[in-house]
TORGU-743440 format. One record per residue (C-alpha): residue number from 1; x, y, z. Coordinates in steps of 0.1 Angstrom, whole numbers, plus 5000, padded with zeros to 4 digits. Each point is the difference from the previous one (the first is absolute). Example, Ala and Ser with C-alpha at 12.3 -4.5 7.8 and 13.67 -1.06 7.14 Angstrom:
<nodes>
+-----+------+------+------+
! num !    X !    Y !    Z !
+-----+------+------+------+
!   1 ! 5123 ! 4955 ! 5078 !
!   2 ! 5014 ! 5034 ! 4993 !
+-----+------+------+------+
</nodes>
This chain:
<nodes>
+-----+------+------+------+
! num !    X !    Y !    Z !
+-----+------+------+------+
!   1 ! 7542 ! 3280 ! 6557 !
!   2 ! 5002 ! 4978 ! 5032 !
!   3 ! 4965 ! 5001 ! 5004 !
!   4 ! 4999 ! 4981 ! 4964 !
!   5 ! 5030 ! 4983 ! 5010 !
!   6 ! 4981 ! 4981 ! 5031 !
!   7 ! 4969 ! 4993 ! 4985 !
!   8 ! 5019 ! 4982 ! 4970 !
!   9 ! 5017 ! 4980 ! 5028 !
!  10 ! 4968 ! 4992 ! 5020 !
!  11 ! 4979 ! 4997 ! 4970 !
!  12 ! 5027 ! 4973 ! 4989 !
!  13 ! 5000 ! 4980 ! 5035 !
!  14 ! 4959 ! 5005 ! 5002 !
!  15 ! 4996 ! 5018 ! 5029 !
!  16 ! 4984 ! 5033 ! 4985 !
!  17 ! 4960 ! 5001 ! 5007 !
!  18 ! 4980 ! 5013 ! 4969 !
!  19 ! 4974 ! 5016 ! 5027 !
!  20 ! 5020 ! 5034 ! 4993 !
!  21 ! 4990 ! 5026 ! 4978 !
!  22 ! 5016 ! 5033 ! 4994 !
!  23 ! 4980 ! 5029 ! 5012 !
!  24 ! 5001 ! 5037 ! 5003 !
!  25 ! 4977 ! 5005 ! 5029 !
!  26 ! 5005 ! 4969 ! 5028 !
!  27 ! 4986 ! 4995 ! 5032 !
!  28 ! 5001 ! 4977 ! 5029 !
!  29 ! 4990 ! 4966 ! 4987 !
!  30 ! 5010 ! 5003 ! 4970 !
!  31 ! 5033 ! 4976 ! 4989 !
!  32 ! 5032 ! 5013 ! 4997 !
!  33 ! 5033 ! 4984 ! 4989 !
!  34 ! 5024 ! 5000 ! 5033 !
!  35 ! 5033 ! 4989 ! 5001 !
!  36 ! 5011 ! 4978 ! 5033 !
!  37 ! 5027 ! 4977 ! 5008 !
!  38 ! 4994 ! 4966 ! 4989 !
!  39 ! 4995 ! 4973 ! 5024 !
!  40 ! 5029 ! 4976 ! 5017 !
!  41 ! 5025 ! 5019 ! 4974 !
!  42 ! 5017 ! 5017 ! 5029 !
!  43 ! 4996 ! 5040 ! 4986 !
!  44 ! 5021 ! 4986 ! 4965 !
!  45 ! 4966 ! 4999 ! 4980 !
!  46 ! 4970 ! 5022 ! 4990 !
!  47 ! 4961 ! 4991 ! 4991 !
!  48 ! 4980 ! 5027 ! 4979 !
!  49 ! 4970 ! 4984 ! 5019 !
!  50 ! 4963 ! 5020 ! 4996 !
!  51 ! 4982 ! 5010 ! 5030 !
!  52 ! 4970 ! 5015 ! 5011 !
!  53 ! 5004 ! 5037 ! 5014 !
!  54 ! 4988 ! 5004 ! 5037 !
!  55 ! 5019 ! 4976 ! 5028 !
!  56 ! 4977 ! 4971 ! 5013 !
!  57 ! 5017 ! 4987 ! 5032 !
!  58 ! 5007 ! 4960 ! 4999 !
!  59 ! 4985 ! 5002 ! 5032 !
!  60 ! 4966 ! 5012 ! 4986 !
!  61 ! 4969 ! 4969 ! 5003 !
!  62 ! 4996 ! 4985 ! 4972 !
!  63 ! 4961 ! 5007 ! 5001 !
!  64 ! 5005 ! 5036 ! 5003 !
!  65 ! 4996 ! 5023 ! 4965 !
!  66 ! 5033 ! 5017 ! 4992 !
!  67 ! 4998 ! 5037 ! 5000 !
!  68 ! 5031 ! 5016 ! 4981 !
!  69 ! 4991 ! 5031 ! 5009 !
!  70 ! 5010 ! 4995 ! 5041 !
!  71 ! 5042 ! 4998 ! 4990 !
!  72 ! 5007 ! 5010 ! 4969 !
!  73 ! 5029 ! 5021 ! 5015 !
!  74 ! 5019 ! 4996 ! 5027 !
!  75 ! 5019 ! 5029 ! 5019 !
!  76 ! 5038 ! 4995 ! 5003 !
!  77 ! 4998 ! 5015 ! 5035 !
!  78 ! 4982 ! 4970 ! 5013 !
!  79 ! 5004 ! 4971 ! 4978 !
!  80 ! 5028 ! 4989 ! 5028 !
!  81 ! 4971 ! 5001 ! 5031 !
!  82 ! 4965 ! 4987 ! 4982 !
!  83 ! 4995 ! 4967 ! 4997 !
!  84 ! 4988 ! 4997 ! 4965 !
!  85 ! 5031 ! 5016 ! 4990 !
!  86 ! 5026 ! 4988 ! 5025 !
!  87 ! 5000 ! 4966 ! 4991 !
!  88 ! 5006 ! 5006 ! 4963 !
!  89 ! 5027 ! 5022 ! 5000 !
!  90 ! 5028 ! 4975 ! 5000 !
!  91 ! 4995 ! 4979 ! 4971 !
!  92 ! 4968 ! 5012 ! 4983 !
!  93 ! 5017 ! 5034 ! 4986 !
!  94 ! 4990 ! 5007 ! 4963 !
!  95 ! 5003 ! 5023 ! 4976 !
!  96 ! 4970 ! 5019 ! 4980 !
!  97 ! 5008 ! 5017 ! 4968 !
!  98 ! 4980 ! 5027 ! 4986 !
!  99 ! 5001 ! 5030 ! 4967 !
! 100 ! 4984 ! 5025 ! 5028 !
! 101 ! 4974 ! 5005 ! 5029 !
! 102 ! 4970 ! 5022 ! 5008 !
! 103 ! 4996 ! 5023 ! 5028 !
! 104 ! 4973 ! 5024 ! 5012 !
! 105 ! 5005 ! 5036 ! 5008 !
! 106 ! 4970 ! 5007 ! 5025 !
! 107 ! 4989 ! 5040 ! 5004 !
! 108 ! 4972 ! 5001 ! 5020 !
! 109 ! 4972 ! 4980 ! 4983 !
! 110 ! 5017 ! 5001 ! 4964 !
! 111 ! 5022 ! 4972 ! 4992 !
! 112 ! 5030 ! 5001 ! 4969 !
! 113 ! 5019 ! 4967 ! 4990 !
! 114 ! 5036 ! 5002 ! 4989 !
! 115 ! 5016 ! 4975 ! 4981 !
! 116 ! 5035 ! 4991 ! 5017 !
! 117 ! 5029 ! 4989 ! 4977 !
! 118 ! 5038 ! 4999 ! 4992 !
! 119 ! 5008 ! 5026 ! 4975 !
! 120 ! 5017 ! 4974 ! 4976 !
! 121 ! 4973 ! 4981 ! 5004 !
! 122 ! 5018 ! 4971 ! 5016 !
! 123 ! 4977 ! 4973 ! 5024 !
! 124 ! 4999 ! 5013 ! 5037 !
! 125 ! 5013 ! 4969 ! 5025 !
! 126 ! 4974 ! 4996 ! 5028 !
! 127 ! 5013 ! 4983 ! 5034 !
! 128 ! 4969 ! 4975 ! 5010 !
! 129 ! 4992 ! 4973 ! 5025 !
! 130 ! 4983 ! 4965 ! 4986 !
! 131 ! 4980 ! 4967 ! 5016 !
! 132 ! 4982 ! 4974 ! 4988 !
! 133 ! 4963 ! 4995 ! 5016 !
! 134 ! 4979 ! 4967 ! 4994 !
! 135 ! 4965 ! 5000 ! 4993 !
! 136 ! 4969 ! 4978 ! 5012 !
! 137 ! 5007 ! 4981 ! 4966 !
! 138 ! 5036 ! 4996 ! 5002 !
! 139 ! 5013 ! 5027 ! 4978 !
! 140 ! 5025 ! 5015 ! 5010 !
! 141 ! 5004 ! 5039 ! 4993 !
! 142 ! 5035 ! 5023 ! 4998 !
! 143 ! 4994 ! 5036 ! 5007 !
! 144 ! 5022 ! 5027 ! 5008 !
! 145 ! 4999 ! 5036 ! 5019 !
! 146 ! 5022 ! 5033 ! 4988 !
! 147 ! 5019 ! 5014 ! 5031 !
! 148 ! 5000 ! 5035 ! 4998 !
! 149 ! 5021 ! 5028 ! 5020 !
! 150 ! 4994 ! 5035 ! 5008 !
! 151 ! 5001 ! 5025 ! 4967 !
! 152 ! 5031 ! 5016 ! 4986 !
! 153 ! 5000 ! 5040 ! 5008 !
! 154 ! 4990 ! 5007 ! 4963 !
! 155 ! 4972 ! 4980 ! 4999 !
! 156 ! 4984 ! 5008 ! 5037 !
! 157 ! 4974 ! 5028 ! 4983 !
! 158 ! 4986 ! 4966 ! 4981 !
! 159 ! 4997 ! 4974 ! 5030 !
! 160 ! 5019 ! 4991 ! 5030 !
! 161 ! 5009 ! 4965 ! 4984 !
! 162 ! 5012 ! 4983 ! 4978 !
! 163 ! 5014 ! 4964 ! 4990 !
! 164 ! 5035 ! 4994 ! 5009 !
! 165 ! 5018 ! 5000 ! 4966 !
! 166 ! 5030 ! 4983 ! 4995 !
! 167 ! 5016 ! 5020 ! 4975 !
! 168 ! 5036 ! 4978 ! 4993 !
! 169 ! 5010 ! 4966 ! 5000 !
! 170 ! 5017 ! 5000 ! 5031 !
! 171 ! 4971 ! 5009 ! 5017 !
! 172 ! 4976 ! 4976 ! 4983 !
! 173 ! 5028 ! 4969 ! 5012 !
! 174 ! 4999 ! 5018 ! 5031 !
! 175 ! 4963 ! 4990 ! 5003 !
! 176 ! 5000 ! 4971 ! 4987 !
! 177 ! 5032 ! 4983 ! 5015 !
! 178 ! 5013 ! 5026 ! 5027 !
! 179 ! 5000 ! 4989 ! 5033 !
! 180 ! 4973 ! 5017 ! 5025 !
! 181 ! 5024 ! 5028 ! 5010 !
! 182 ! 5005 ! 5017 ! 4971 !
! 183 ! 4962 ! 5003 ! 4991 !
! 184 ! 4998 ! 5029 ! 5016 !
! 185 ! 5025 ! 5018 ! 4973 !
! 186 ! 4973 ! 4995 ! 4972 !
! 187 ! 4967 ! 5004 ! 5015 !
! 188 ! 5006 ! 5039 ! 4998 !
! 189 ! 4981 ! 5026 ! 4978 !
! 190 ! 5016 ! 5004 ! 4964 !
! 191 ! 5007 ! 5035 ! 4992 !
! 192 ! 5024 ! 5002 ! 4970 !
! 193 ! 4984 ! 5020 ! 4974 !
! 194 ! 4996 ! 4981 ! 4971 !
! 195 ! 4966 ! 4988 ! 5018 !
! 196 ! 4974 ! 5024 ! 4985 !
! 197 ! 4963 ! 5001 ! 4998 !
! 198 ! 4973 ! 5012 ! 4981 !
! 199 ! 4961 ! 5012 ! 5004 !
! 200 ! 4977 ! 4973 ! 4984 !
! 201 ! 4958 ! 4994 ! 4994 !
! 202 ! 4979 ! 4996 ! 5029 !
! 203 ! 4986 ! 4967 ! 4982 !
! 204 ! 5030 ! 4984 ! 5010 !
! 205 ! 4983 ! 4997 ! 5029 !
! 206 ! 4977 ! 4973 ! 4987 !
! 207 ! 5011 ! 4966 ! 4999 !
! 208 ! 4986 ! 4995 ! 4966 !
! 209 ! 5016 ! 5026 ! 4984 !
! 210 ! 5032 ! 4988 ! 4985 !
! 211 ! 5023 ! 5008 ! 4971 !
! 212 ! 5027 ! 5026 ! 4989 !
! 213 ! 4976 ! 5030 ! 5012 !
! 214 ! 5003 ! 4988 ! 5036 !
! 215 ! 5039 ! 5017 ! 5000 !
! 216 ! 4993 ! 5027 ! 4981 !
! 217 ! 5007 ! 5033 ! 5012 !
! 218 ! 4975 ! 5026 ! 5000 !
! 219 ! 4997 ! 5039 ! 5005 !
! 220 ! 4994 ! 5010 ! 5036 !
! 221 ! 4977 ! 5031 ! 5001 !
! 222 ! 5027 ! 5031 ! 5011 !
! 223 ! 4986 ! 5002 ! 5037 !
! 224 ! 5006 ! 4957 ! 5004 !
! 225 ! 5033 ! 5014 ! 4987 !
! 226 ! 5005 ! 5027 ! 5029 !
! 227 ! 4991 ! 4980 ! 5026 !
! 228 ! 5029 ! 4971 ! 4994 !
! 229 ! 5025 ! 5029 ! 4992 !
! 230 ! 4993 ! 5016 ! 5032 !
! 231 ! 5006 ! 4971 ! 5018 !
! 232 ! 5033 ! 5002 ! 4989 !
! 233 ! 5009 ! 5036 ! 5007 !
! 234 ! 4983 ! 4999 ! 5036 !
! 235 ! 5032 ! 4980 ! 5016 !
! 236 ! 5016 ! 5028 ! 4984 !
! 237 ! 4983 ! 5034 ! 5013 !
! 238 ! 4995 ! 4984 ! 5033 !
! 239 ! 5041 ! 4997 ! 5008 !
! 240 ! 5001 ! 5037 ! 4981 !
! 241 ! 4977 ! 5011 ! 5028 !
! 242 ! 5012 ! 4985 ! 5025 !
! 243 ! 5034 ! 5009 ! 4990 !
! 244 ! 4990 ! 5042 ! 5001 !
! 245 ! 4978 ! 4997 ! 5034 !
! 246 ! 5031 ! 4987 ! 5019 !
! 247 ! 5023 ! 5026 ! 4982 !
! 248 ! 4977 ! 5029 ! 5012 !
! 249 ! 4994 ! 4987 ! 5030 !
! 250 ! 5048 ! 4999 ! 5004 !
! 251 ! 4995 ! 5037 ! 4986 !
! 252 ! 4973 ! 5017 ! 5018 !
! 253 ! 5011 ! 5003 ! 5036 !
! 254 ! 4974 ! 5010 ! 5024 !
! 255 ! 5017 ! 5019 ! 5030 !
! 256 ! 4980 ! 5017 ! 5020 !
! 257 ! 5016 ! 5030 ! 5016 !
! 258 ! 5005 ! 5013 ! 5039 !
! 259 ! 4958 ! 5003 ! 5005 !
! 260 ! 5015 ! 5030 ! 5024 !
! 261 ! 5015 ! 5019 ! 4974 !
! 262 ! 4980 ! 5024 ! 4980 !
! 263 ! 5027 ! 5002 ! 4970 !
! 264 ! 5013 ! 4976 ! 4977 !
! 265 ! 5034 ! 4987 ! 5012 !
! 266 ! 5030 ! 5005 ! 4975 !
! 267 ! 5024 ! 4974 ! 4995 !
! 268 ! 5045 ! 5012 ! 5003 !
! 269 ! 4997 ! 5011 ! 4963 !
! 270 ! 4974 ! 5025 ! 5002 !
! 271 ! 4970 ! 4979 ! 4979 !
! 272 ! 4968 ! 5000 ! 5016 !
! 273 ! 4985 ! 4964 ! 5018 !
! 274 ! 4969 ! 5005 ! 4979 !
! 275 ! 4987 ! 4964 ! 4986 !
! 276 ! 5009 ! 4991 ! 4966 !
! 277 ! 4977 ! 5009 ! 4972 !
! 278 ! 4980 ! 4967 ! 4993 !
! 279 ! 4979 ! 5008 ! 4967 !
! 280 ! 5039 ! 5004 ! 4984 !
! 281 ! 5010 ! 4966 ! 5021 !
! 282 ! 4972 ! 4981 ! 4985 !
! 283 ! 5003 ! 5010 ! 4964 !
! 284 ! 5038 ! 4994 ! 4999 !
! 285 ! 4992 ! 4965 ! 5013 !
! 286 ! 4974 ! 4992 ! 4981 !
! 287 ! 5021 ! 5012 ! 4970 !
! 288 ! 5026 ! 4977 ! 5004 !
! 289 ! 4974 ! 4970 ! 5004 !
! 290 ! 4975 ! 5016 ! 4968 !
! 291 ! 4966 ! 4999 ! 5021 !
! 292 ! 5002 ! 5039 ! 5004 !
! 293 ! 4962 ! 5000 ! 4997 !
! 294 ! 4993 ! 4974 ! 5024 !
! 295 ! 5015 ! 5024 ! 5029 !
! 296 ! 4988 ! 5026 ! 4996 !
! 297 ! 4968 ! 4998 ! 5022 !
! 298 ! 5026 ! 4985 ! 5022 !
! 299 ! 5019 ! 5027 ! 5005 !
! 300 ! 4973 ! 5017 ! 5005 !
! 301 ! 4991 ! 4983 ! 5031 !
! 302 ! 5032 ! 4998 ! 5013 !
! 303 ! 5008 ! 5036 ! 4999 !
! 304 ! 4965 ! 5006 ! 5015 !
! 305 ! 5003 ! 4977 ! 5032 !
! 306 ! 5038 ! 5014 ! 5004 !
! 307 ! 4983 ! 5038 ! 4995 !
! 308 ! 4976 ! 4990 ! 5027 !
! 309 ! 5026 ! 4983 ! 5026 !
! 310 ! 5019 ! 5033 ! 4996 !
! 311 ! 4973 ! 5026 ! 5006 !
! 312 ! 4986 ! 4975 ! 5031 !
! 313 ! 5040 ! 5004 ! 5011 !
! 314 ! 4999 ! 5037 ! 4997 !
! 315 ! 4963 ! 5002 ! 5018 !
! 316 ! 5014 ! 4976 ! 5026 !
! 317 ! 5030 ! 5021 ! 5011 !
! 318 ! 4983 ! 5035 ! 4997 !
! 319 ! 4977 ! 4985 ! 5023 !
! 320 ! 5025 ! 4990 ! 5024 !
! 321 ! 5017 ! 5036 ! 4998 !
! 322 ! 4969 ! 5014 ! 5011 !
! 323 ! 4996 ! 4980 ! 5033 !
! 324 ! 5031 ! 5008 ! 5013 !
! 325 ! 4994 ! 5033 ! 4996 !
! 326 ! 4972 ! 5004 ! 5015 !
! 327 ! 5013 ! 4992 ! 5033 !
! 328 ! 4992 ! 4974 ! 5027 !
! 329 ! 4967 ! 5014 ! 5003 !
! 330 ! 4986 ! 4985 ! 4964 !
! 331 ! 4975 ! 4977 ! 5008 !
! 332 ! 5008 ! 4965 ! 4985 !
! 333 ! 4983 ! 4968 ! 4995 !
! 334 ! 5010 ! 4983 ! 5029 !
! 335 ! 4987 ! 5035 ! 5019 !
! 336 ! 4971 ! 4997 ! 4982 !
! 337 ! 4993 ! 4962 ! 5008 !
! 338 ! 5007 ! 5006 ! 5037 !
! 339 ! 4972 ! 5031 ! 5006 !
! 340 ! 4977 ! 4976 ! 4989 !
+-----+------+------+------+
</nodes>
């Protein structure tokens, strides 16, 4: 509704361009209808003015060919410090509104679009930057750049940005009219949930290709499937390991007895010192954390190298027994060094 609601205005005051065209698959250079503050109106009025996608610097010579392709977004960590950015962050702020966006999911050499949308199927708010460049011939050009921010945590497995969305009005004025120190509050990663996405066609990926198709989903083949679901569960497993190494390593106590006894110690109750059994240690752990399986060759090797630590303790202090009793005369290594 207020998307019809401002183009009725602007189309009434004849500031709309007619250059725009609605499309399903756009790229940089293509128009798109942005929505800025208007000029001299001091932030109490709004244009629905068209623009070419892909920032072209006022500073740019005129002679030079425009490439859309150099800025079409800008990153919200840095649109303070570069020039093309810095300058237009006060009063060139604008707002880009959109049904959805394409992303790529890259695994090794294959490539997967997904098509990026509001459940309800509300327009997505993009934050952007905007200038005006002049030409050779005196024409003078409006473009604009998306800022984008660093991915929300449940869409990290699909890239590792995305545009900043501005997903209320009072982050939308906040753009448009908020001073410079409260940008920061809304050039953050939107993670509410009713953002949800979908697998499309690989045509998409043709500029040509346009229409209804371009959004619709498709069936992943099962192992496409595996790979994104495992993304998901790695987080998961990792902390469950994690969590039952450091537990084991709290309940399996290695202390080495006197090497100058031959006999196990015995605590003041009467139990033996002998080391916990860790095959029973692991399992219960890994129990508790449900990757039983993944421990077992674990526990394996643990239990060996503590086996092995034993019987080289054992060896060690038999070994020691023996030279003293053998008496002063045993020849030793130092001996043994000094005849020759």
């Amino acid at each position: 509704m207020w998307r019809q609601r401002w183009a009725h205005t602007l189309c009434a005051n004849g500031q709309f361009s007619f250059s725009y065209r609605p499309s399903y698959n756009v790229s940089p250079a293509a128009y798109m209808p942005v929505v800025r503050r208007e000029d001299g109106s001091g932030g109490e009025g709004f244009v629905l003015h068209c623009m070419k996608w892909g920032l072209i610097p006022s500073f740019t010579k005129q002679t030079e060919k425009p490439d859309h392709f150099r800025m079409f977004n800008a990153r919200s960590e840095s649109i303070g410090e570069k020039a093309s950015f810095r300058r237009l962050v006060p009063n060139n702020r604008c707002l880009v509104a959109v049904e959805g966006f394409y992303e790529w999911k890259k695994d090794g050499t294959k490539k997967q679009p997904y098509y990026i949308h509001f459940k309800d199927e509300r327009p997505l708010v993009f934050a952007a930057l905007y200038d005006s460049w002049k030409n050779s011939e005196g024409e003078v050009l409006y473009t604009f750049t998306i800022v984008t921010t660093c991915s929300s945590s449940s869409l990290q497995w699909l890239h590792d940005r995305m545009p900043v969305i501005l997903g209320n009005e009072g982050s939308t004025d906040a753009w448009l009219n908020g001073s410079l120190s409260k940008l920061d509050s809304v050039l953050k990663p939107y993670g509410d949930p009713d953002l949800v996405w979908n697998p499309v066609t690989l045509a998409m990926g043709k500029t040509s290709f346009n229409g209804p198709e371009c959004i619709k989903e498709i069936q992943l083949k099962s192992e496409e499937k595996n790979s994104i679901s495992k993304f998901f569960t790695k987080k998961r497993t990792e902390n469950q390991q994690e969590t039952a190494r450091t537990n084991l390593l709290e309940n399996v106590k290695d202390e080495p007895g006197n090497q100058e006894d031959t006999e196990d110690p015995t605590d003041s109750k009467g139990n033996n010192g002998s080391k916990p059994d860790v095959s029973s240690l692991l399992n219960k752990e890994a129990e508790k954390c449900g990757i039983k399986r993944e421990y077992e060759e674990s526990a394996a090797d643990l239990k060996s190298m503590i086996d092995s630590t034993d019987k080289s303790e054992a060896s060690h202090a038999k070994k020691k027994a023996n030279l003293k009793s053998a008496g002063d005369n045993q020849p030793t290594l130092l001996s043994y060094f000094g005849k020759s």
